[in-house]
Steps between C-alpha positions, in 0.01 A plus 500: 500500500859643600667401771630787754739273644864593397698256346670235739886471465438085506549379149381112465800487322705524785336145614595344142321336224419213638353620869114437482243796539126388563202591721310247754121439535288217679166347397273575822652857481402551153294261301100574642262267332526277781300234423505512097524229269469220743750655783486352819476624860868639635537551846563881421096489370399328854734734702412854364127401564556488883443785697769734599770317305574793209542862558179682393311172431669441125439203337748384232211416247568756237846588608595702180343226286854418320299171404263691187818825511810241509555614083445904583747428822749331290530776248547716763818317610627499120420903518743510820771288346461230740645150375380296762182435683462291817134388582365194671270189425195517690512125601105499543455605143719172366376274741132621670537259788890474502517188389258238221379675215702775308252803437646542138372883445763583794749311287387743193504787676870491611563406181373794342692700714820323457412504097404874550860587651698302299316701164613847677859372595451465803594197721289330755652428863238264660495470880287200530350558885415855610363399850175395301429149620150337386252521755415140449848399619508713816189311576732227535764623742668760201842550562481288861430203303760253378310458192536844349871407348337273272200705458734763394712281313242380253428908470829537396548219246152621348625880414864370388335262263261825391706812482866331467525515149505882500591641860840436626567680831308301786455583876330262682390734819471815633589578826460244695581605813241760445161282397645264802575760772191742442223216390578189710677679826353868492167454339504823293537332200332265327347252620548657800625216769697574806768295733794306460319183460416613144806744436735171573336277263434764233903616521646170388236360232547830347821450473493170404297633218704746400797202424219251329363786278893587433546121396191445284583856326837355402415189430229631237656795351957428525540854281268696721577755813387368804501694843263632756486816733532598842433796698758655673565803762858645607491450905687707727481533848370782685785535742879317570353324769519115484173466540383696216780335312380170567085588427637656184676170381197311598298687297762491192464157510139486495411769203841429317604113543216335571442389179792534269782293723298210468494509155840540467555185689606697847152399706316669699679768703351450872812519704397845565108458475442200744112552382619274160559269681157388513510437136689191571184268532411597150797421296521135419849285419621645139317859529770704540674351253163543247549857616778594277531590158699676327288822325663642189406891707379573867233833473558721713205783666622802651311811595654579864666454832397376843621645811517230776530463870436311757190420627443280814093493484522362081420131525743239314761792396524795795581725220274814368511707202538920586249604217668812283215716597656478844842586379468839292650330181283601142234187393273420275120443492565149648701636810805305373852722544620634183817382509689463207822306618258207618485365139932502477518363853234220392751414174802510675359279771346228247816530285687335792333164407728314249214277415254786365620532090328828451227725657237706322339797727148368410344727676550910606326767601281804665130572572424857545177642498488631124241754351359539164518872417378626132624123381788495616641340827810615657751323701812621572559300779433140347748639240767571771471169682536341174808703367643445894405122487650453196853707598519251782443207236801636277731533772450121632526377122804719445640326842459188339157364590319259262192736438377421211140720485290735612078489513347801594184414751237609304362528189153630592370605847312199627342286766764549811344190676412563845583885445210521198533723278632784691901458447578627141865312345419492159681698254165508294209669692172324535199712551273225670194596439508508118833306464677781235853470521787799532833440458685675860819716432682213636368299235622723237875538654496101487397515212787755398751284623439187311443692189 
């Protein structure tokens, strides 16, 4: 198959030998065979079984069964001249309960993947939680429950002392602010609780994870890469008003600082989100100094902007978010704002903290609803918003931002959690009723670049 996209003018030259090019996957989203070889129970396999909770009823069972397809996957990122492949440890898979006895055909499996890579030149970026918490540990309180730092901590030590010989680029979480906000304050996530009286909790002891798992990482493996990943949105106001102004900076520091300031030893930023406050009665004497640590890379995850103003009826923040359908600007299949200066506005606005050492884009992309036609899939637009994306990317690096890489969200179409399988951001297509793989257009132009 030919590509009918022209050419871009972006060389990867232009981003110099040593910026990293990869593509980003997660385990729920991908791997099927969900309770193989001795897997446990995540709270992804409890949530999709309730009612109403995914688009269209979808189930993550099969997913595009990377588990038995992880070697015919992986030779399709050698065919596309990718050198770098993110995917995550399903933590159920190590340890079936979360914690007591290690399920050692998990331990295999990952191993044959990392083995499998590493034999096609390719290297393996774990992310080590994907929002896949054992079920047997959410029993327990989950994220809510003191407990789960060392619960997670043992998790960690277990897959550093497994996979550390061979993989050296590390991130301990994804998204935190994500697997917090929509599954312990929303409920549309997994495992679907609601209120700040889990939200609170769930906020700091995932943070307080995210510094353990740092330590225990470099403690284990000195010459390895150690970071993790947040999501991130470019806010703007909707008007000049100081009330808009203010929502908007409320809401910045809820998606955007939430989670990274304490890290970087700054705390907790609630002088403008008084709701925080309520976090006090959960941090002990010494936490926020356990909070910090100092990550060899921050990830960053950019696919958009928010538009914010005030809102006085929006509990805790009186701030709402003007969805793009409302405001005549293109999006994709998601109804997020195509919006290419987000991801240079998100760079320059990270590359203002002197304690962040370098920042990989871990995560970037567009769902649009794709078509198969005569074996061959089309899409010019995911091609677009990648060429745009990645303009804005050159011009923040050229302006001196630490960027360091760029992971294209995703290899294959997948499991879109709550959204099922309707949202399509793979560069590979995934016909889901037999599973055959086609490699998109935009595939082949990334493909064309790295060569």
């Amino acid at each position: 198959m030919k590509s009918n996209i022209q050419d871009t003018v972006l060389n990867k030259q232009f981003f110099g030998e040593d910026f990293t090019w990869g593509v980003s996957t997660a385990a729920v989203q991908i791997e099927g065979a969900h309770d193989a070889d001795g897997k446990g129970e995540s709270v992804w396999d409890i949530f999709t079984q309730k009612k109403g909770k995914i688009k269209g009823g979808h189930h993550h069972r099969t997913a595009t069964d990377f588990y038995n397809r992880y070697q015919d996957d992986i030779d399709l990122i050698k065919q596309l001249n990718i050198p770098n492949f993110r995917f995550s440890i399903a933590w159920s898979r190590i340890l079936p309960t979360g914690t007591g006895e290690v399920n050692q055909a998990g331990i295999d499996y990952y191993n044959r993947v990392i083995d499998y890579c590493l034999a096609q030149g390719i290297q393996p970026w774990l992310t080590l939680y994907h929002w896949d918490l054992p079920h047997a540990l959410e029993l327990k309180g989950g994220w809510t429950n003191r407990a789960v730092i060392d619960w997670f901590s043992n998790y960690v030590t277990i897959c550093a002392t497994a996979f550390g010989d061979r993989v050296k680029h590390w991130m301990v979480m994804n998204e935190p602010s994500v697997f917090t906000g929509a599954g312990y304050f929303l409920g549309i996530h997994a495992p679907g609780r609601k209120g700040l009286k889990n939200f609170l909790p769930a906020i700091h002891h995932a943070t307080l994870s995210i510094a353990a798992g740092g330590k225990i990482l470099r403690k284990a493996l000195p010459d390895a890469e150690i970071g993790t990943t947040y999501s991130c949105s470019y806010i703007e106001p909707y008007s000049d008003k100081q009330k808009d102004i203010i929502a908007a900076t409320r809401v910045d520091a809820l998606l955007n600082r939430l989670f990274i300031e304490p890290v970087l030893g700054l705390g907790y930023p609630a002088e403008l989100t008084p709701v925080l406050k309520g976090m006090d009665k959960y941090i002990l004497p010494g936490d926020l100094d356990n909070v910090k640590f100092d990550f060899d890379f921050i990830g960053l995850q950019n696919y958009t902007r928010e538009i914010v103003k005030h809102s006085f009826f929006t509990p805790y923040i009186h701030a709402s978010l003007v969805k793009a359908e409302k405001r005549n600007v293109p999006i994709t299949a998601m109804g997020w704002e195509v919006y290419p200066a987000s991801i240079y506005h998100i760079l320059k606005k990270y590359n203002q903290y002197p304690q962040i050492k370098k920042i990989y884009l871990t995560e970037s992309g567009a769902a649009f609803k794709d078509e198969l036609v005569e074996d061959e899939v089309n899409d010019p637009q995911r091609v677009e918003y990648l060429q745009q994306y990645l303009q804005e990317v050159l011009k923040a690096k050229n302006e001196g931002c630490k960027v360091s890489g760029y992971f294209i969200w995703t290899l294959t179409d997948n499991f879109e959690w709550a959204e099922g399988y309707h949202p399509r951001f793979g560069i590979i297509y995934v016909d889901f009723e037999t599973l055959q793989r086609t490699v998109k257009a935009s595939g082949l132009w990334y493909a064309n670049l790295l060569r």
